[in-house]
C-alpha positions in Angstrom: 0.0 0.0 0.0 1.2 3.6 -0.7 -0.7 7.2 -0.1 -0.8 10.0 2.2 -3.2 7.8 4.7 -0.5 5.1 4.4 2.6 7.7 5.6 0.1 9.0 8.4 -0.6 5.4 9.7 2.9 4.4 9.4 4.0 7.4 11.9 1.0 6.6 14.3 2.0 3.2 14.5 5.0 4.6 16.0 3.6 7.1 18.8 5.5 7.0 22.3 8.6 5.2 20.8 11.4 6.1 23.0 15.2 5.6 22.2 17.6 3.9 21.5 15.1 2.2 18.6 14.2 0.2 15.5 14.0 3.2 13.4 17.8 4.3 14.4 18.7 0.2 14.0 17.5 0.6 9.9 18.9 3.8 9.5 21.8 2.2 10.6 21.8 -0.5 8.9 21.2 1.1 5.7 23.8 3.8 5.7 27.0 2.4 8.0 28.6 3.5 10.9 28.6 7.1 10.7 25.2 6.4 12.0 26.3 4.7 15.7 25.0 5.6 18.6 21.9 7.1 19.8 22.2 9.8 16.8 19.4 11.7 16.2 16.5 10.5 14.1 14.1 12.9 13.7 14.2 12.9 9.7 15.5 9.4 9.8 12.0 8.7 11.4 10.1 10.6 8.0 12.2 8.3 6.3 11.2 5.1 7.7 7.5 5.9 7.5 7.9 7.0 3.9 9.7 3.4 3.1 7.4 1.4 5.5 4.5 2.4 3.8 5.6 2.4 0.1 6.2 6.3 0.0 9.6 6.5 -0.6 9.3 8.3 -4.3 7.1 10.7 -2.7 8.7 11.6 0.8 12.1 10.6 0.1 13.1 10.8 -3.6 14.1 7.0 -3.2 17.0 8.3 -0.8 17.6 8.2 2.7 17.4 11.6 4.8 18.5 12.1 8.7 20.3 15.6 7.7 17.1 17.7 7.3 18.6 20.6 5.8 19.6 18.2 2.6 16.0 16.6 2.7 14.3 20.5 2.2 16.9 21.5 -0.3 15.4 18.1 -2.3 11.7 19.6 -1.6 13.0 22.7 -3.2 15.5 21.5 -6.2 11.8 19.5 -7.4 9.7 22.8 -7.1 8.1 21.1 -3.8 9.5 23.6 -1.3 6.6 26.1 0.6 8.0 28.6 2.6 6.2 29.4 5.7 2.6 27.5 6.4 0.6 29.0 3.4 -1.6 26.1 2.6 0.0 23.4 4.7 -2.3 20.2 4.7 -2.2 16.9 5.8 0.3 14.8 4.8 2.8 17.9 4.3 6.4 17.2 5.5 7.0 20.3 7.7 10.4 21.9 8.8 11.3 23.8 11.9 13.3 26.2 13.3 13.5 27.2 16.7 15.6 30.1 15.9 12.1 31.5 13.6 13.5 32.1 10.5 12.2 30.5 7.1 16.1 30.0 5.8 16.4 26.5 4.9 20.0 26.7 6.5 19.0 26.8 9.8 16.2 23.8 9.9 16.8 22.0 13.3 13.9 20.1 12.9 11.2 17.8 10.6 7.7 15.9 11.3 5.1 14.8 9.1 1.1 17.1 9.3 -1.7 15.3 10.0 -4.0 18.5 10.7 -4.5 21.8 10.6 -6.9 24.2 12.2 -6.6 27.9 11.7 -3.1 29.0 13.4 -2.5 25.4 14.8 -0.9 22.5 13.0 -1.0 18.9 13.9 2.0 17.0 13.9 4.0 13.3 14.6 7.4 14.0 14.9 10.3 11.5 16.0 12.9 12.3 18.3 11.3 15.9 20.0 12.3 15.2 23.9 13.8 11.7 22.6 10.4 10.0 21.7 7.6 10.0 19.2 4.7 12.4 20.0 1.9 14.5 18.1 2.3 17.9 18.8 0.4 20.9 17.8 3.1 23.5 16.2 2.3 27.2 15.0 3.9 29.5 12.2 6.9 31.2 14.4 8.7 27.7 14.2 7.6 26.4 11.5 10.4 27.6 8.3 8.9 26.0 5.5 7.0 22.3 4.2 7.7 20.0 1.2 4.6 19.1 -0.7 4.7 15.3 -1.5 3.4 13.7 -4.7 1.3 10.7 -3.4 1.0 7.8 -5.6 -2.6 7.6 -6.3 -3.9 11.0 -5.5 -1.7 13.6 -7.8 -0.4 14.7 -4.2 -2.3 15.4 -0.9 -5.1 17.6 -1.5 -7.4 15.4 -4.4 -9.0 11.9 -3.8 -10.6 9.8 -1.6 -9.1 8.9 1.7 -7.8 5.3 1.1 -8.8 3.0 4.0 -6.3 3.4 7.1 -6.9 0.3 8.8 -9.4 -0.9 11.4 -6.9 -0.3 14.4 -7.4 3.4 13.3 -10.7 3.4 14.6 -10.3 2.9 18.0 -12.3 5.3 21.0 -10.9 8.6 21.2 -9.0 9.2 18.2 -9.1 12.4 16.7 -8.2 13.0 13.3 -9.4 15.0 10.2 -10.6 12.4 8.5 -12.8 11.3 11.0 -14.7 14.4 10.7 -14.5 14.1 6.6 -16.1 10.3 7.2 -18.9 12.0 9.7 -19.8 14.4 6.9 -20.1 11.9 3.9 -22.4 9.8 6.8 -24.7 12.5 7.1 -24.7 13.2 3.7 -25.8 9.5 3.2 -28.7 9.8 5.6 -26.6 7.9 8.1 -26.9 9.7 10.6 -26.7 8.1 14.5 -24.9 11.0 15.9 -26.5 13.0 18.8 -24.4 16.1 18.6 -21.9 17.5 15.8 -19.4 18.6 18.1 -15.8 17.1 18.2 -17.0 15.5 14.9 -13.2 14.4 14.2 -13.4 12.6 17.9 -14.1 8.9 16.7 -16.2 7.8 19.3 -20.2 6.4 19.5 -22.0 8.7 17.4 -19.3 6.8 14.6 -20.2 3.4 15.7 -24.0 3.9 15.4 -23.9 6.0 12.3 -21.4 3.8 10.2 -23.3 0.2 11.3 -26.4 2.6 9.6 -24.1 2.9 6.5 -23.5 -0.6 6.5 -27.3 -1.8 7.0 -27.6 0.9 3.7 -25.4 -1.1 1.8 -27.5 -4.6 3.1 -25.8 -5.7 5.8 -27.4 -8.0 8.4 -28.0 -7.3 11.8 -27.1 -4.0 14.0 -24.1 -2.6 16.0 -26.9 -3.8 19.2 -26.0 -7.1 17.6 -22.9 -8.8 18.5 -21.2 -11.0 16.1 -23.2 -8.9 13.2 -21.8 -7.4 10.1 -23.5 -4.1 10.7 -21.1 -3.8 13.7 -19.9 -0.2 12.9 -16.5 -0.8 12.3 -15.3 0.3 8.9 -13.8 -2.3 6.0 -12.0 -1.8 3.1 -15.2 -2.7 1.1 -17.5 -0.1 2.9 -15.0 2.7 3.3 -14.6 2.8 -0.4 -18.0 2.8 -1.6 -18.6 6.2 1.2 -16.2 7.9 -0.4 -14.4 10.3 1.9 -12.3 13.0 0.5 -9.0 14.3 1.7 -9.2 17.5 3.5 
């Protein structure tokens, strides 16, 4: 599999990895000894993710990045590079620098965007305090983003979501797509929520309203029904026929 939900699913799987780790053991083993030790890993980490989950062309150019200033300056040599956070999206591979600047010469820092919400932007970044967090980041930091060319989607901001898995849709989770997927349920008639608030919060209103999509599509049985296949849970099958765009 391959696609911006692919990247984002591959980082998530990594949340609260500490060091040392697995992602500095392949960096290592990929690119020798001047990688020893607990080096740091933060773009090592976008690297991983993009190779994990077949983005490599994308994210990485088919090369290997731990030096962040280089991996920009590839953004930018490919007509990829945004200065700033004018139109940052999800799936965006955003750049830091604590100092504030936008100079690509002075990028301490990388993590991949899995939100954004007027001035805030939602992040997973390896290696910030040594382990692998979300974090919500603003413009002053932020110097600049490279704009990946999904496979599948002519880049970030067209298509359908492809399906991200059903350990994505666990209690609690917040993400944009969730609130795309409670919009297309709506729009489908589906509708089991009992409040639009938090609508990118998965949670019960999701359950009740996707086992209505799959009853739609003639599914037996109700999420009251254990054991049914209207449980609420989405599945390849049923998340492609909804249709839910990228945001």
């Amino acid at each position: 599999m391959s696609g911006l939900e692919d990247m984002i699913h591959a980082a998530e799987s990594d949340l609260g990895l500490g060091e040392p780790n697995k992602i500095q053991d392949w960096y290592r083993e990929r690119n020798g000894p001047d990688f020893a030790g607990n080096f740091p890993w933060c773009d090592a980490a976008i690297t991983f993710w993009a190779w994990q989950s077949g983005n490599q062309d994308a994210v990485t150019f088919g090369s290997d990045y731990a030096l962040t200033t280089a991996h920009a300056a590839a953004f930018r040599t490919r007509g990829q590079w945004h200065v700033d956070v004018a139109g940052i999206q999800r799936g965006d591979i955003v750049f830091f620098d604590w100092g504030g600047s936008d100079l690509k010469s002075t990028i301490d820092h990388v993590g991949v965007v899995t939100g954004v919400d007027g001035v805030n932007v939602y992040t997973i970044e390896g290696n910030y305090d040594d382990v692998c967090a979300r974090h919500v980041r603003h413009a002053d930091w932020i110097a600049g983003y490279g704009h990946p060319r999904y496979v599948g989607s002519g880049g970030p901001r067209t298509g359908f979501v492809t399906f991200p898995g059903k350990s994505f849709f666990v209690s609690g989770r917040r993400s944009p797509v969730i609130a795309a997927m409670h919009d297309r349920l709506v729009t489908e008639h589906c509708n089991g929520y009992q409040t639009q608030t938090d609508k990118d919060v998965w949670g019960t209103g999701d359950v009740r309203s996707y086992s209505l999509w799959q009853h739609q599509l003639g599914f037996a049985g109700s999420v009251d029904q254990p054991g049914s296949d209207a449980d609420g849970i989405p599945g390849p099958g049923t998340w492609d026929r909804l249709k839910v765009p990228r945001t």
